[in-house]
C-alpha positions as CSV (number, residue, x, y, z in Angstrom):
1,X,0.0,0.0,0.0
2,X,0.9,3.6,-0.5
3,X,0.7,6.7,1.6
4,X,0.1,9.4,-0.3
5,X,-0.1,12.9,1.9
6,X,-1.8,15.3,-0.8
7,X,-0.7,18.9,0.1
8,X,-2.1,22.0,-1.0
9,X,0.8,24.8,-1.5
10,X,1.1,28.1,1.4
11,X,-1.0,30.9,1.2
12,X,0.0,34.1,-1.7
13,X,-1.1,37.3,-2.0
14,X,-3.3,35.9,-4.5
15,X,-4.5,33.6,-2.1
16,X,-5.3,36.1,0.4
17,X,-7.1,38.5,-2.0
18,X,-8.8,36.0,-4.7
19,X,-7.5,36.4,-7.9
20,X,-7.4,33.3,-10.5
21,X,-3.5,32.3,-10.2
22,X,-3.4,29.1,-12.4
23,X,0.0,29.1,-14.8
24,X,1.0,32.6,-12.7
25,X,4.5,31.8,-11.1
26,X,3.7,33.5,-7.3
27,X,5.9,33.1,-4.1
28,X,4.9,32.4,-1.0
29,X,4.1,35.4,1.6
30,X,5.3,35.4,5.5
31,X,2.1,33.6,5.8
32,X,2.9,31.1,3.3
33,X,6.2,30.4,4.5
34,X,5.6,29.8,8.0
35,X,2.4,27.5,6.9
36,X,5.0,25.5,4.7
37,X,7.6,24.9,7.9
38,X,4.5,24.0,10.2
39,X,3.5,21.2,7.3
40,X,7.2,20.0,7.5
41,X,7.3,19.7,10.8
42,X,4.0,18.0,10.6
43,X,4.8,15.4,8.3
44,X,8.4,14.7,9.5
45,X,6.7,14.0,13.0
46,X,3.7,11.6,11.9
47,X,5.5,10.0,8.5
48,X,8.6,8.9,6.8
49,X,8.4,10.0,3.0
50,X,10.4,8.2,0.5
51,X,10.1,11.0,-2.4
52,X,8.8,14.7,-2.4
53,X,6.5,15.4,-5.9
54,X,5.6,18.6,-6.7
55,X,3.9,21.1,-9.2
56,X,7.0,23.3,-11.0
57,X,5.5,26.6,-9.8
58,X,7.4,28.7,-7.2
59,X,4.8,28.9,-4.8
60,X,4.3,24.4,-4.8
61,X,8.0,24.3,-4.8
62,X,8.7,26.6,-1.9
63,X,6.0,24.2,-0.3
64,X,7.8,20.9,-1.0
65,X,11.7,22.3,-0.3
66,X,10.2,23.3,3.2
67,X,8.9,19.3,3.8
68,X,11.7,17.9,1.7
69,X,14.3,19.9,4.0
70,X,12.6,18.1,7.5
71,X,12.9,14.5,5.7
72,X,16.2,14.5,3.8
73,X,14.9,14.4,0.1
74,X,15.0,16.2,-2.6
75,X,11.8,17.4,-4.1
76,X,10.7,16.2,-7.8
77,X,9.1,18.8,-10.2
78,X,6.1,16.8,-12.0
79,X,4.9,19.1,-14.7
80,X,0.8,17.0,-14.8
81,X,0.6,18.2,-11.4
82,X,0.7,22.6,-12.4
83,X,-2.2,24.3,-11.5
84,X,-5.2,24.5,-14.4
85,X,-4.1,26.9,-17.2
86,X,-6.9,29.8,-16.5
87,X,-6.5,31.3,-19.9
88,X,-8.0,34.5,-20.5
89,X,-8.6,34.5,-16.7
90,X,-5.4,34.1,-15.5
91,X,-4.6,37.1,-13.3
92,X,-8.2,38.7,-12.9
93,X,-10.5,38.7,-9.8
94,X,-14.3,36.9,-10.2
95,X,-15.2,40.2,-10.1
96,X,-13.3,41.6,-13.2
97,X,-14.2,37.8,-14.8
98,X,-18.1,38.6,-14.8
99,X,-17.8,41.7,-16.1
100,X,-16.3,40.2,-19.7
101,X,-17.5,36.7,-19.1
102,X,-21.0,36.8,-16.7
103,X,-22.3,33.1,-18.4
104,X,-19.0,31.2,-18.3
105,X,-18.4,32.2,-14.9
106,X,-21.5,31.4,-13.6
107,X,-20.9,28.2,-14.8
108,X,-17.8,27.6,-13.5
109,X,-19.7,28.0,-9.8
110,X,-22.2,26.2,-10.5
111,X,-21.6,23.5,-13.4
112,X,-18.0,22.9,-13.1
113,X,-18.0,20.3,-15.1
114,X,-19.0,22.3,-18.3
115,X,-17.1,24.9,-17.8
116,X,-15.0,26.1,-20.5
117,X,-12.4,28.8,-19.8
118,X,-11.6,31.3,-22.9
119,X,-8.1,30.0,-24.5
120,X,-8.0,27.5,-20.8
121,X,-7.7,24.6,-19.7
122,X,-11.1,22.2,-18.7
123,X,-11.6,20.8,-15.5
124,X,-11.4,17.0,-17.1
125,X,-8.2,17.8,-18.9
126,X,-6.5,19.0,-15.3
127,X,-8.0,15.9,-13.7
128,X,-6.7,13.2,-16.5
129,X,-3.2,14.7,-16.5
130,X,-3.2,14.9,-12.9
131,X,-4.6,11.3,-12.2
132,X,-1.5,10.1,-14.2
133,X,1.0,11.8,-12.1
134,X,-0.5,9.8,-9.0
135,X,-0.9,6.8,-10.8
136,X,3.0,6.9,-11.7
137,X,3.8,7.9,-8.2
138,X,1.8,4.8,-6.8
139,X,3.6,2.3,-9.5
140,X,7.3,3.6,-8.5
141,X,6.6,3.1,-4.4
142,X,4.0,0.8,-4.2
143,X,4.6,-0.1,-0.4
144,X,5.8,3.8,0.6
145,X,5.0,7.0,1.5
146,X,5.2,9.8,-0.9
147,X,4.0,13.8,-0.8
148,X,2.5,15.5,-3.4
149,X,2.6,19.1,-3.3
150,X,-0.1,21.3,-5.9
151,X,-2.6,23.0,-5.9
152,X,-6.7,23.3,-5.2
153,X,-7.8,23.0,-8.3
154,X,-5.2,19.8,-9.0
155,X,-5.8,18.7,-5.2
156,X,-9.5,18.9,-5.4
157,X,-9.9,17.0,-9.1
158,X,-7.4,14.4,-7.4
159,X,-9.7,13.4,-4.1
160,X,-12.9,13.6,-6.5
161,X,-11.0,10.7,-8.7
162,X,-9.8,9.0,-5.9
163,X,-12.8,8.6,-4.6
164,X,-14.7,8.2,-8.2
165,X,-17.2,11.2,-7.9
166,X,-17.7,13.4,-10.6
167,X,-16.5,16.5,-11.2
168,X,-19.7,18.1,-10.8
169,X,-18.8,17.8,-6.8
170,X,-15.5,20.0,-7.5
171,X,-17.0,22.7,-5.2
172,X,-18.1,20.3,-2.1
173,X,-14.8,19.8,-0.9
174,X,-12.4,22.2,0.4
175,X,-8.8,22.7,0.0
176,X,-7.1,25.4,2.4
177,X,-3.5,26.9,2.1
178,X,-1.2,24.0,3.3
179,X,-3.8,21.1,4.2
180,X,-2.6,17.7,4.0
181,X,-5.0,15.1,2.6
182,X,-4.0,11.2,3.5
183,X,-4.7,9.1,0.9
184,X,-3.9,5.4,0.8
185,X,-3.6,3.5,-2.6
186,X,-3.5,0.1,-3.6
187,X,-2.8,0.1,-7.3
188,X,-5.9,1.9,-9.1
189,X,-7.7,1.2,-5.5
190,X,-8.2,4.7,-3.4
191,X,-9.0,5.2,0.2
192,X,-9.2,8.5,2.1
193,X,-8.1,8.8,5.4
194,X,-8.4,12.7,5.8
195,X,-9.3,15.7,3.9
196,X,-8.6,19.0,4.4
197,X,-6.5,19.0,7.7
198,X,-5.2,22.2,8.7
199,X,-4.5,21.2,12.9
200,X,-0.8,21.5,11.9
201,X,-1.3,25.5,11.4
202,X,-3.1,26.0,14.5
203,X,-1.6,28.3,17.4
C-alpha cells in the first residue's frame, strides 16, 4: 500500500485576496512560509516520506523544499501536477471575470463540469493529466509513503477521482492553504483517510 499525503501549496497574495492564479508563477508570503515549515514539521513527525512530488510553480516548490528539508529528500518537479491553465482568466478577480464573461463564470460555480475557460484549460483535462501523475507515483513506491505538493484545483480533481465522484462535486470539498489530505492507494484502488487537515497551522 501507499501513503500518499496530498498537500495544498502556502498561502500568496493571490491567495489572500482572490484572484485566479493558475499558470502565474507566485511566491509564498510570511504567511505562506511559516504555513510551509509547520506542514514539514508535521509530516516529519507523523511520517517517513520516501520521495517529495511537486507542481514546478514557485509557490508548490517553496511548499515541497520546506517538507523535503525536514525529511532528507530532494523534491521532484512533476509538470501534470501545475495548476489548471486559466486562460484568459489568468490574473483577474471573479469580479473583473463577470464583467467580460458573466455566463462562463457562472458556470464555472455552478456547473464545473461544463465549464469552459476562454483559450483555458477544462476541468477533465486537469483531472486526466493529474490522475496520471499519482498513478506513476503509486507504480514507482507501491509499499511507501510519498507527498504530493499542488494545488486546489489539482488537489481537489485528485480526491474527486480517488474517490470516483464526478467532477460536478469540485465545489463540495475544500482545499485550504497548506492542508494535508491522506490518501492510501493500492494500485488503481483509493481510500481517504483525511481531507482538508489544517490542525498543523493552528496556534
Amino acid at each position: 500500500m501507499t501513503i500518499i499525503l496530498l498537500v495544498r501549496h502556502g498561502q500568496t497574495e493571490w491567495n489572500r485576496v482572490e484572484r485566479f492564479r493558475g499558470r502565474v508563477d507566485l511566491e509564498l508570503n510570511s504567511n505562506g512560509l511559516r504555513q510551509a515549515e509547520k506542514t514539514a514539521i508535521r509530516i516529519r513527525n507523523h511520517w517517513k516520506p520516501a520521495a517529495v512530488f511537486a507542481s514546478p510553480l514557485l509557490r508548490a516548490m517553496q511548499t515541497a523544499r520546506a517538507i523535503a528539508a525536514q525529511t532528507d529528500l530532494a523534491v521532484q518537479p512533476v509538470a501534470e501536477l501545475i495548476d489548471i491553465h486559466y486562460g484568459a482568466w489568468q490574473g483577474l478577480t471573479p469580479e473583473e471575470t463577470r464583467l467580460r464573461w458573466p455566463s462562463e463564470l457562472e458556470t464555472w460555480y455552478r456547473q464545473p463540469q461544463d465549464a469552459v475557460i476562454p483559450d483555458g484549460e477544462t476541468l477533465i483535462e486537469v483531472q486526466r493529466r493529474a490522475m496520471n501523475a499519482v498513478a506513476l507515483a503509486v507504480k514507482a513506491y507501491p509499499t511507501e509513503t510519498i507527498v504530493m505538493v499542488s494545488h486546489t484545483v489539482v488537489n481537489r480533481l485528485i480526491l474527486l477521482g480517488c474517490l470516483g465522484v464526478g467532477i460536478e462535486h469540485f465545489w463540495q470539498i475544500q482545499q485550504e492553504p497548506c492542508a494535508v489530505n491522506v490518501i492510501e492507494a493500492k494500485g488503481r484502488e483509493f481510500s481517504l483517510v483525511s481531507v482538508n487537515d489544517t490542525c498543523h497551522l493552528e496556534e
